[in-house]
N, C-alpha and C positions, 0 to 999 in steps of 0.2 A: 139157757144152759144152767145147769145144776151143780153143784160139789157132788151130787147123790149120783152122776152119771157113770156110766160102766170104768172101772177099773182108777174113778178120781181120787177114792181114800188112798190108792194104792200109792197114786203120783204126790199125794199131799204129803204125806207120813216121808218121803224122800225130802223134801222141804225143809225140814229139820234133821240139824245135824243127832249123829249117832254115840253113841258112846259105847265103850266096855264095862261098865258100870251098873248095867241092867236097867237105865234113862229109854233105850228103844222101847222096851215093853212098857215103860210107863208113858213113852205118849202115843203109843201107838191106844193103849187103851181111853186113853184122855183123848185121841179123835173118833176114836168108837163110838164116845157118846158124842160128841160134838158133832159127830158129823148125823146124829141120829135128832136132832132140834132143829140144825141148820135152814130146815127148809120151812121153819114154823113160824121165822118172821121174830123169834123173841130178843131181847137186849143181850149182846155178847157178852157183857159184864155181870150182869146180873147170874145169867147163867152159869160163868163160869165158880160162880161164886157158888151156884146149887152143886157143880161137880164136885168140887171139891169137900164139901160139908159132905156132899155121899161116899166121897173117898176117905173122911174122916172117922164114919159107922163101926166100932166095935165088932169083931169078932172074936173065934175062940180056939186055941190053941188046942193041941190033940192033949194038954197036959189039964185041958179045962179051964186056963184061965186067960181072961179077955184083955185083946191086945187093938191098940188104934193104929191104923197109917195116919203119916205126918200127912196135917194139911198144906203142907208147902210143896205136898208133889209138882203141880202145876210151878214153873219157874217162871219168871218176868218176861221169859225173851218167847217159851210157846203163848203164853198169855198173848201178845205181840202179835204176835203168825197167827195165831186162829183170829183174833178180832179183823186186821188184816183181811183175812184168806176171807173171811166172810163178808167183810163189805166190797170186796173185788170180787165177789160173787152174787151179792145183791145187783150189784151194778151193771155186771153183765147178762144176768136175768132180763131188765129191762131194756135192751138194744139188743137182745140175742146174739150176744156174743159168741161163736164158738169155744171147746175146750180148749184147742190148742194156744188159744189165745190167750184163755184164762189160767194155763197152765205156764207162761209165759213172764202173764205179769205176777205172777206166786213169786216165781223166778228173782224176777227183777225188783219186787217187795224186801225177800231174803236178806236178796245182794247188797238193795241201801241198808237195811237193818241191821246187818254183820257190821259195818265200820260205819254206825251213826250212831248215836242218844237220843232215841226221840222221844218227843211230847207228844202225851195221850192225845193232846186235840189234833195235832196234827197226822196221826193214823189216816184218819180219811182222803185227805187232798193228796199225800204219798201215793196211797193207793190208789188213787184217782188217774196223777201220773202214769203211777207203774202200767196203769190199763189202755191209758192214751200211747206211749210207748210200743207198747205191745202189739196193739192194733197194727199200727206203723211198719212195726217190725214186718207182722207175716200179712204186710199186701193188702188191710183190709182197713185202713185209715176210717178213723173218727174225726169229727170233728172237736176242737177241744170245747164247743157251745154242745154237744152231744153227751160228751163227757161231763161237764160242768150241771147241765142237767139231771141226771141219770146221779150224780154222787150232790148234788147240793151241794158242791161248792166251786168257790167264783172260780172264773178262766184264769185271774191275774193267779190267782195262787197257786192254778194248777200248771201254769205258765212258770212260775219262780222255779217247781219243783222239779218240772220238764229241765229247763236250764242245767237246774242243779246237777240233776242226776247224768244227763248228756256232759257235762261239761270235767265234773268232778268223782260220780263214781263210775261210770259205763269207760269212761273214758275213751269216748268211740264217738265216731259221725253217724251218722243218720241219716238217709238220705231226704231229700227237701218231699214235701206234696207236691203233686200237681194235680192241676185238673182231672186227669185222664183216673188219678185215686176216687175220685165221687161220683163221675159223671155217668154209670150204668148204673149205681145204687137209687141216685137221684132220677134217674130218667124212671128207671123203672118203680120209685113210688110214685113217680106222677104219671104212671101208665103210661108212657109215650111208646109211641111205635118206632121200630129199629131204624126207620130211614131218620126220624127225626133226633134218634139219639145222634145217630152218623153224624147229622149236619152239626147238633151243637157239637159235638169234641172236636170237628175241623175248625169250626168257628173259633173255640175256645183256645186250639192249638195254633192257628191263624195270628189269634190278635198278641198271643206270650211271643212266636216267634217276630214277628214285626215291629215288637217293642210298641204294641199301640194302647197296652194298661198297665205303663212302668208302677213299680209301686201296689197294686191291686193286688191279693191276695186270690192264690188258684181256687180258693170255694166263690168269692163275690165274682169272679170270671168263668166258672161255671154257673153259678146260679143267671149272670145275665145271655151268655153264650144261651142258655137252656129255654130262655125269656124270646129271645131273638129267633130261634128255631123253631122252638113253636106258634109264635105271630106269623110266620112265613109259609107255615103248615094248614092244613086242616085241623090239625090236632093243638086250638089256642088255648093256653094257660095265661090266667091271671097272676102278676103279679104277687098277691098276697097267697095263690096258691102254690108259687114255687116258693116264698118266705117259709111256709109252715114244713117245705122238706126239706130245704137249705139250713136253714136256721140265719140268713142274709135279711139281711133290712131294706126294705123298700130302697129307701134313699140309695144304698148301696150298690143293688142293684141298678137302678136308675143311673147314678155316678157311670159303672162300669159301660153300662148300655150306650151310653150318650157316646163316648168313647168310640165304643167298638160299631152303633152303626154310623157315624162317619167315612167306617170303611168298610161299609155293608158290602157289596160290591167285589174286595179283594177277601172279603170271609168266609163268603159261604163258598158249599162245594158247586162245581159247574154242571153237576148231573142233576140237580137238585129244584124239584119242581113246585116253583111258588105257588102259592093258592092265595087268590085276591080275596080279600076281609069280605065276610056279606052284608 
């Protein structure tokens, strides 16, 4: 997805608060070109730093004589929202994010910006959050190793920030992940066919209701659930090839696996038709 997507200037430019003051038409023009670079990949700072030098340029009064706009038109807090809005938009570029999502975490970027101070370095991992958040929100869960990827930078910090903003400015619950959040994104990049997605999410659902991987997190009980269904399948997956769509660690996998086939038996579904290894 794009910021350049049908009708996104429209939703950005709502982003930032308005004034009586003639402030709308000054940023609305300041995302006009912003939003006219955005997809070139260049340094947000740098840039903005060309906008304004061009909003600095001389011109000429009907009286003949030459008058400059101030170069402080850009304020500290759009400077903020556009660097922001742009790296929540790089980052969902690469996981194909949908708009409504990235319209979401704009949103929720704002919201901690309105009642916080923050540090330039910290822009990114905020926004990192806000997009992990987001996901969450409308049903279509990341992982925070997905996340963490996709923004270069670490989980703990996109972890502190998640925290933060749940706990201190959303002031709201959230509902937990489960498995059943991954297990069709997952099945379907490892091409697995429908009966075998079935089996792992009963599997998966199996072992959380029977308390048989207290502790385990719903991706490492999906990734092995997925591990297990497919061994039992014709359609076998390696190990290291369900690490590379999970983002799960062998070991973890394994850990989970040990677990849940112990009670291979009460997991799987009873329609469910084994194929012996060749």
């Amino acid at each position: 997805m794009s910021l350049l997507n049908k009708g996104a200037n429209i939703k950005c430019k709502s982003m930032i608060d308005k004034d009586v003051n003639g402030d709308e038409r000054r940023i609305n023009l300041m995302l006009k070109s912003f939003l006219k670079w955005c997809s070139k990949g260049e340094d947000p700072e740098e840039h903005l730093s060309t906008i304004i030098a061009q909003r600095a340029q001389p011109c000429v009064n009907t009286d003949g004589c030459r008058k400059y706009h101030k170069s402080n038109n850009v304020s500290s807090t759009d400077r903020v929202l556009i660097i922001a809005f742009k790296e929540i938009s790089n980052m969902a570029d690469r996981i194909n994010i949908s708009t409504n999502i990235i319209d979401r975490a704009y949103l929720l970027f704002k919201q901690f910006h309105n009642g916080n101070k923050l540090k330039p370095r910290s822009y990114k991992a905020i926004a990192a959050a806000c997009l992990y958040i987001a996901c969450r929100h409308e049903g279509a869960a990341r992982t925070m190793k997905e996340i963490s990827t996709v923004s270069n930078v670490s989980k703990c910090r996109i972890g502190r920030y998640f925290k933060f903003m749940i706990n201190e400015v959303l002031e709201t619950s959230i509902d937990s992940i489960t498995t059943g959040d991954f297990m069709s994104r997952f099945c379907s990049s490892l091409q697995l066919p429908p009966n075998v997605q079935r089996a792992a999410t009963q599997i998966a659902e199996q072992a959380v209701e029977l308390d048989i991987v207290p502790g385990k997190s719903p991706i490492s009980v999906a990734a092995a659930a997925i591990y297990i269904a497919s061994q039992a399948s014709e359609d076998k997956k390696l190990q290291k090839e369900i690490v590379k769509v999970t983002g799960v660690s062998e070991s973890t996998i394994r850990q989970s696996y040990k677990l849940m086939y112990a009670r291979f038996n009460d997991l799987l579904p009873t329609d469910f038709k084994l194929h012996a290894p060749n």
